[in-house]
C-alpha positions in Angstrom: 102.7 191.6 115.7 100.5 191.2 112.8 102.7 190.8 110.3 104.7 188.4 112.5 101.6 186.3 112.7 101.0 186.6 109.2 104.5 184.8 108.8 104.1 182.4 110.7 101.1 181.3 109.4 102.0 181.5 105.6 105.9 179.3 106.4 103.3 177.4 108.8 101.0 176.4 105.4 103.7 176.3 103.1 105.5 173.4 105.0 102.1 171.9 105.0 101.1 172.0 101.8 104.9 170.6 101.1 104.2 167.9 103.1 101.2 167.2 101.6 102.9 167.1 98.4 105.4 165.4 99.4 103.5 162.1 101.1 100.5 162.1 98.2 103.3 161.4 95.6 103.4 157.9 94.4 106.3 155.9 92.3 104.8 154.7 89.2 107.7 153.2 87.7 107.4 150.1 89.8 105.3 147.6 89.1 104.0 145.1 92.0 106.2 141.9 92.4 104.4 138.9 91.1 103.6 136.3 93.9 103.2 132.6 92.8 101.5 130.4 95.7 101.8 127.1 93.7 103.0 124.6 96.3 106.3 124.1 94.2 107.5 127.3 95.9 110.0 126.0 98.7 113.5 124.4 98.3 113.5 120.5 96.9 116.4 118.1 97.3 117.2 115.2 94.3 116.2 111.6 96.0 116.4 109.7 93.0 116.8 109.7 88.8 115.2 106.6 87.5 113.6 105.2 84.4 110.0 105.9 84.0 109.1 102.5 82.6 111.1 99.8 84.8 113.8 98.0 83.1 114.4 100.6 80.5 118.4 101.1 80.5 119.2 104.7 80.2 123.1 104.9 80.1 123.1 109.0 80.9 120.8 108.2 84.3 124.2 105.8 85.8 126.7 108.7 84.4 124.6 111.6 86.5 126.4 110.1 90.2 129.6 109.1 88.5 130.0 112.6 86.8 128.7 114.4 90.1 128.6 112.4 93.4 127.5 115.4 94.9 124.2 114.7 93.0 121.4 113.8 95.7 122.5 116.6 97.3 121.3 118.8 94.8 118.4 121.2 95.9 116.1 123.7 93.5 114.6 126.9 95.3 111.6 127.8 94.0 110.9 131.4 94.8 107.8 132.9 95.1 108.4 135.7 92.2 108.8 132.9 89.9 112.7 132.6 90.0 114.3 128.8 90.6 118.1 128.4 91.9 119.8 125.6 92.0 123.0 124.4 94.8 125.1 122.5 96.5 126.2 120.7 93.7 127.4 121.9 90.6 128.6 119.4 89.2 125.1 117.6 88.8 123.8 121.1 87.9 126.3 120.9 85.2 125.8 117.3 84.2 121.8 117.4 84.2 122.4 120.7 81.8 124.6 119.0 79.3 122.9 115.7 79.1 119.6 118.3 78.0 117.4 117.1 81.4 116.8 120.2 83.1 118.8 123.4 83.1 118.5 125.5 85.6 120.9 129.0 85.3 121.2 132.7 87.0 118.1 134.1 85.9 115.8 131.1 85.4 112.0 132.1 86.1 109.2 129.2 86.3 105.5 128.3 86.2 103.3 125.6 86.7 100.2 125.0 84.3 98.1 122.3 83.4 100.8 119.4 85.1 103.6 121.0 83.5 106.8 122.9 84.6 107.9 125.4 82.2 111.3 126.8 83.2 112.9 129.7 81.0 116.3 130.9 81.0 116.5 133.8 78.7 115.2 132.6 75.1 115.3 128.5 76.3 112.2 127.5 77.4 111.5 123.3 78.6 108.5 122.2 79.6 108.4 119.3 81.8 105.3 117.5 83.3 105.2 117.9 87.1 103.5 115.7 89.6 103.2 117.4 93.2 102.1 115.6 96.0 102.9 117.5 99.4 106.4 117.1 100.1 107.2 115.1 96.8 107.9 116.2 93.4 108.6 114.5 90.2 109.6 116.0 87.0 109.6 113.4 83.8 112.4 114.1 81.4 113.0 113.2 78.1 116.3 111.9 78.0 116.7 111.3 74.5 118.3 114.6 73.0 118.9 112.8 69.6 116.3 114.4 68.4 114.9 111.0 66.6 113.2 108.2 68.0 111.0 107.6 70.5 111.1 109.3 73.9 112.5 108.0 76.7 111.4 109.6 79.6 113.3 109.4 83.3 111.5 110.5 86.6 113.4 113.0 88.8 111.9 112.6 92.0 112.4 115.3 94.9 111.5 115.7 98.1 110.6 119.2 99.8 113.2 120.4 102.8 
């Protein structure tokens, strides 16, 4: 009977001190998920792409809802962990992207500084001045790409869904 109790207890500590073991070890290899409460972080739909100085004519600004008529449908998710999507129109995602505005692809992270958006998709970094006001957003882009001249900036205006 002894030795039966003696048994008992020793597989009784063992499984304890397993346990034990078991619950005090932690995974180091993660690191804890950045969270981002700027008020950007939300989905935003397009409402408009006009000139920032009125009566400037910026040809590419007219193309945008010929090339993509899907355009004010276009929304931007801003995620939390500093990731940014863009849907429901590609064709806007595409045009806005090869006109040099604002591209926006699979693994595009973001952060907001100093009035300023600075969206990065792998080594391509733009930086775009950002005014937030509740539920409206603009974004001024430069739309001349040339790389000479003077810029020639157009306001992107959202509003939050």
């Amino acid at each position: 009977m002894a030795i039966h109790n003696l048994f008992s207890k020793t597989i009784f500590l063992i499984f304890l001190s397993l346990a034990f073991v078991l619950t005090s070890c932690k995974d180091d290899d993660k690191e804890p998920e950045t969270v981002d409460n700027n008020e950007i972080v939300g989905k935003w739909e397009l409402e408009s792409a006009t000139p920032e100085t009125a009566g400037t004519n910026i040809p590419a600004l007219a193309l945008i809802p010929v090339a993509a008529p899907c355009a004010y449908d276009l929304k931007f998710t801003f995620l939390s962990n500093n990731t940014v999507t863009a849907s429901d129109c590609e064709s806007a995602i595409a045009a806005l992207s090869t006109f040099g505005y604002l591209t926006v692809g699979q693994a595009t992270t973001w952060k907001v500084e100093n009035s300023t958006l600075t969206l990065t998709n792998g080594t391509t970094t733009q930086s775009l001045p950002i005014k937030q006001n509740g539920n409206t957003m603009t974004l001024t882009v430069n739309t001349n790409t040339t790389g000479s001249g003077a810029a020639v900036n157009a306001l992107l205006l959202f509003k939050r869904l």
